[in-house]
N, C-alpha and C positions, 0 to 999 in steps of 0.2 A: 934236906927236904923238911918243911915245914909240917907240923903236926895235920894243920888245918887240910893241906893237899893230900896228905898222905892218906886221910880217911875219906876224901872227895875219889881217889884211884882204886879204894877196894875194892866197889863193888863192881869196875869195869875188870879187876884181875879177879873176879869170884867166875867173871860170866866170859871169860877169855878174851877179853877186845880190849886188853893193853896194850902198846907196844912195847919191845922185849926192853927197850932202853931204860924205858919207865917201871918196867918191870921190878930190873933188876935193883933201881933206884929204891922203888918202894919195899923190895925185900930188907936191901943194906939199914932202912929206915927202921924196921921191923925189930932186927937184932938187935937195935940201940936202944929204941923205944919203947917201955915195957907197958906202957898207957894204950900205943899204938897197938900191941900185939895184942893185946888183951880184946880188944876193943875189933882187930881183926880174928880174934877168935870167936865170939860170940855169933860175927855178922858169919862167918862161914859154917857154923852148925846151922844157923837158921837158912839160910839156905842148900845147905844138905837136907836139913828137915822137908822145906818146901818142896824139895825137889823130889825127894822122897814119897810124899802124900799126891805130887801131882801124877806121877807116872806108877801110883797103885793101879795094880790089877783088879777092878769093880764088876763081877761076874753078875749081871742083872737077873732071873729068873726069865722063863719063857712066858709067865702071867703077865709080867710084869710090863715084857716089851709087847704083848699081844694089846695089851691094854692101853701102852702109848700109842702103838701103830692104828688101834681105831680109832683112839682121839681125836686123830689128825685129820683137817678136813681134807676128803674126796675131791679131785680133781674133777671137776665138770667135765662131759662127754660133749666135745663139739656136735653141730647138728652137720648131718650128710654135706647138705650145700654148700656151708663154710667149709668143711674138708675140701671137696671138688674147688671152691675158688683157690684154696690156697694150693691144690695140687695143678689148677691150670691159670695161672696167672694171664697170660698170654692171650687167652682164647675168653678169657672173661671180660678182659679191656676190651677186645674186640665186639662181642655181644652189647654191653652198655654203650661205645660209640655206636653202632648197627640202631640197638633203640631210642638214644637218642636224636638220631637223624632223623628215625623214622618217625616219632612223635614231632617232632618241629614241621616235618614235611606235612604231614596230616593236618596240622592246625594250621602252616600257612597254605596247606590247598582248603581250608575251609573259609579261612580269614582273605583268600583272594578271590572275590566276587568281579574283578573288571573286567569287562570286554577288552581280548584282545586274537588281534587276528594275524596270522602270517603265511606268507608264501608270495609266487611271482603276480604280476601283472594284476597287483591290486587296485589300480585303476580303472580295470575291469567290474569291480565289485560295488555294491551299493550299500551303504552302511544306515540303518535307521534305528536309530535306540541299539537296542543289545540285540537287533535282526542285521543277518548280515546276508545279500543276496546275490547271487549270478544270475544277472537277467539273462533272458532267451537270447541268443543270437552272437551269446558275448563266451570266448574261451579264455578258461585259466592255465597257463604252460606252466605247469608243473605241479606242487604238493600243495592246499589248501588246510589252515589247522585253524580253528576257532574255539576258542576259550569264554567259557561263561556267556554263552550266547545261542541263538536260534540262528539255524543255516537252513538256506533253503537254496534249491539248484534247479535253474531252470535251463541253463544252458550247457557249456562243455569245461570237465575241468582234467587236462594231462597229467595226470600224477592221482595220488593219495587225497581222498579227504575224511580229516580227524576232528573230529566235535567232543569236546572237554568240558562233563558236566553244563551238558545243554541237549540241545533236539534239534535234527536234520531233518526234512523234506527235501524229497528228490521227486521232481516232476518227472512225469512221463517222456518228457521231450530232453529229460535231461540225458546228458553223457558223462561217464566219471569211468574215466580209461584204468585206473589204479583201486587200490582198496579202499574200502569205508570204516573209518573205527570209530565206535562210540564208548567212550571211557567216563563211566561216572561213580568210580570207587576208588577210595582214597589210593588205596597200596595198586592201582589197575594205575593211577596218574603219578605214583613215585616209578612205578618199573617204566611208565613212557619218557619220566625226567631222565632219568642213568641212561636208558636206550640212547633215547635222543642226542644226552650231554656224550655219550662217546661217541656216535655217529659225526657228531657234527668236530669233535677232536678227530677223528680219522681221515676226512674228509680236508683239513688243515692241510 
């Protein structure tokens, strides 16, 4: 074995991750080599040394550590809410969709000013600007719902009639077999939309 290897393998047989082949190689190398040994003697005090100074027992005093331990910055105190979201994740995504619908709903019932009208036998019905009328003499068979408009009922209508952010007149002469709803607040027209929208899915 060459000088040059033999002092390249000491210090993996100082820290035990030779293998035993090489080992013994660099031992046999040892006994002949008085440069080498010498030179393996040195490198193995100093790491005895090292080894020695790093796994000294360093007894701190209790000032001492009281003194590190305040240095250290304090961990921030979450607030309440952040606890509770991160303790109901679940029910939080549920709340932000919940208000997000409900804000979108609100602005497009605000941002929707069109007349519109629905139910049976609407050619019964007289349409003028945003007034929508049942003349005298004339029946509606079934539900009557007017959106963003003035209703006025002069004659017969079988079913429901619903006026949506608007104004109903019912004549004396009128008939309206069903109920009357007048809806002009935002969250009164999202709970008639979900009614509605599952009504009209059950109904399927």
């Amino acid at each position: 074995m060459e000088c040059k290897l033999a002092v390249s393998l000491m210090h993996d047989y100082l820290d035990d991750d030779l293998p035993e082949l090489q080992q013994r190689e660099l031992k046999e190398h040892l006994l002949s080599c008085p440069d080498c040994r010498a030179k393996f003697n040195e490198l193995e005090q100093t790491d005895m040394l090292m080894f020695s100074l790093m796994h000294q027992n360093v007894v701190a005093s209790d000032d001492l550590v009281s003194r590190i331990m305040d240095s250290l910055p304090q961990p921030k105190r979450e607030r309440a809410f952040i606890t509770w979201i991160k303790r109901h994740p679940a029910l939080t995504a549920a709340s932000i969709f919940l208000l997000v619908m409900l804000m979108s709903s609100v602005t497009f019932w605000k941002q929707d000013q069109q007349l519109v009208v629905r139910g049976s036998n609407l050619d019964q019905v007289i349409i003028q600007g945003n007034t929508v009328i049942v003349p005298s003499g004339k029946t509606i068979a079934g539900n009557l719902t007017v959106e963003n408009g003035t209703t006025q009922v002069y004659g017969d209508v079988n079913g429901n009639v619903t006026v949506i952010d608007g104004s109903l007149y019912q004549a004396s002469t009128a008939h309206i077999s069903g109920q009357v709803k007048s809806i002009d607040q935002a969250v009164s027209w999202l709970w008639y939309k979900v009614t509605n929208m599952f009504s009209e899915v059950a109904y399927r």
